[in-house]
C-alpha positions as CSV (number, residue, x, y, z in Angstrom):
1,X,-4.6,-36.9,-69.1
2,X,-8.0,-36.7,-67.1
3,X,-11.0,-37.3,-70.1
4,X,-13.3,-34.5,-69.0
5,X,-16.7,-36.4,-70.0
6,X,-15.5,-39.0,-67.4
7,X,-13.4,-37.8,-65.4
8,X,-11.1,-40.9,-65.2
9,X,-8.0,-41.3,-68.0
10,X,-8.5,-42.8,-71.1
11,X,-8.0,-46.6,-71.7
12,X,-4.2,-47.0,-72.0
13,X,-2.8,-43.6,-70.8
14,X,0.4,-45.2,-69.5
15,X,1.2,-42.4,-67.1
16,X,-2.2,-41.8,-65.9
17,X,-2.4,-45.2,-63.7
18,X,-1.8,-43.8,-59.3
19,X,-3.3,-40.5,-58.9
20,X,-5.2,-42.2,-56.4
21,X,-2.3,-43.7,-54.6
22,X,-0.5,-40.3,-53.6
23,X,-1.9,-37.3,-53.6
24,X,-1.5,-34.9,-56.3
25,X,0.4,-35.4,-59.3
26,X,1.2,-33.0,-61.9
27,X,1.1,-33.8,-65.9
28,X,4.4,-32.1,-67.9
29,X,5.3,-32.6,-71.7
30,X,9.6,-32.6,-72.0
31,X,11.1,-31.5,-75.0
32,X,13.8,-34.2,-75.6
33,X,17.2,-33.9,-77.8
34,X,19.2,-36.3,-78.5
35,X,17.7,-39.9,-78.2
36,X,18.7,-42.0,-81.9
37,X,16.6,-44.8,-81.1
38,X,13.7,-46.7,-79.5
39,X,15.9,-47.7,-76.9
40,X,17.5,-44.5,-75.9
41,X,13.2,-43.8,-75.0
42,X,13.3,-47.0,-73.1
43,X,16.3,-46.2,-71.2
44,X,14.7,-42.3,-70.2
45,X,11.5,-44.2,-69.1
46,X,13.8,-46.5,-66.8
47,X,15.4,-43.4,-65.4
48,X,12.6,-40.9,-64.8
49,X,10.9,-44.5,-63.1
50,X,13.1,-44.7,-60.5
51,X,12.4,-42.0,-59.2
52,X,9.8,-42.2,-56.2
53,X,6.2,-41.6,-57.6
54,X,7.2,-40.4,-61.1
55,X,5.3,-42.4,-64.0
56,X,6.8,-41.5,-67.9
57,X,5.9,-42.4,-71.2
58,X,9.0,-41.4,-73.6
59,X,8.2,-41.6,-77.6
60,X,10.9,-41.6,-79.8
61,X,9.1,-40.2,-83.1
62,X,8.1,-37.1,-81.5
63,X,11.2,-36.6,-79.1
64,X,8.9,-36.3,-76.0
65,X,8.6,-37.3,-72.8
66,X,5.1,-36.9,-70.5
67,X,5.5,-37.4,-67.0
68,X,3.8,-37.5,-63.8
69,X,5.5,-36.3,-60.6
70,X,4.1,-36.7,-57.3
71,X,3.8,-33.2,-54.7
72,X,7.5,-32.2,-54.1
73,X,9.2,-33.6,-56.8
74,X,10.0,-30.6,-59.8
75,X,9.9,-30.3,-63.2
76,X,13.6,-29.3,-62.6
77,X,14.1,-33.1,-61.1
78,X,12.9,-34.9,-63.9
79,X,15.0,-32.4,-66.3
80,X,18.1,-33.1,-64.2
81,X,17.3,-36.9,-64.6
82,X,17.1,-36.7,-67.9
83,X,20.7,-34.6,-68.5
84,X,22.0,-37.6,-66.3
85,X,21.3,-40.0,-68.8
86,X,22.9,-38.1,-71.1
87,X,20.1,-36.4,-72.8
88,X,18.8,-32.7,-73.0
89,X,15.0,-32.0,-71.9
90,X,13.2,-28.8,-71.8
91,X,9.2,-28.0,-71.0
92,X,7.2,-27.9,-73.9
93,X,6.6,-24.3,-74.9
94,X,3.0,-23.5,-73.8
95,X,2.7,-25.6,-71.1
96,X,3.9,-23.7,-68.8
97,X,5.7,-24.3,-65.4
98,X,4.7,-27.6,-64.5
99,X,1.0,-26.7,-65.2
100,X,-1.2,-29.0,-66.8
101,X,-3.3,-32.2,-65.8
102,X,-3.3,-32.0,-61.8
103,X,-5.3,-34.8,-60.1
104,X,-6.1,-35.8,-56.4
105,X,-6.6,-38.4,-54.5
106,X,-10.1,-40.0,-53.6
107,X,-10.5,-38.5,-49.7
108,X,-8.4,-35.2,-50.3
109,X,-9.2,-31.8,-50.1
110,X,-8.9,-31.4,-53.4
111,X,-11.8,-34.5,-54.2
């Protein structure tokens, strides 16, 4: 998440590290059933990190899951991903269809 006094992420936003690597990426909160521990989060994380450009921090406590996806990878990917690894995902309600925190690259249109 973009702090809007500076314009950068905050110190230790763990999916907030290459928007300036790859264009724009868009910010989603997942709704996620079914993890029973720590590393059920750890093993999402894994997942939704192997996919190209996608960053994800999964917590546990709250059952959710924010993640970063580069331009022409869906919310609908990362969902599937999940429901691969066994889990079920859903947006957040309110956030909408894949809006929230979009960011650009230094050079871009969009800069």
């Amino acid at each position: 998440m973009t702090d809007p006094a500076s314009g950068s992420a905050p110190a230790g936003d763990p999916v907030a590290a290459r928007s300036e690597e790859g264009g724009v990426l868009t910010r989603v909160d997942l709704d996620v059933q079914g993890m029973t521990c720590a590393s059920c989060a750890m093993r999402i994380e894994r997942k939704l990190g192997r996919m190209p450009g996608v960053e994800a921090a999964v917590n546990y406590a709250t059952h959710r899951a924010r993640v970063r996806l580069p331009a022409g990878t869906s919310v609908e990917d990362a969902i599937r991903t999940i429901e691969r690894t066994g889990y079920r995902a859903s947006e957040r309600a309110g956030w909408g269809s894949g809006a929230a925190d979009v960011a650009s690259a230094p050079g871009s249109a969009a800069s």
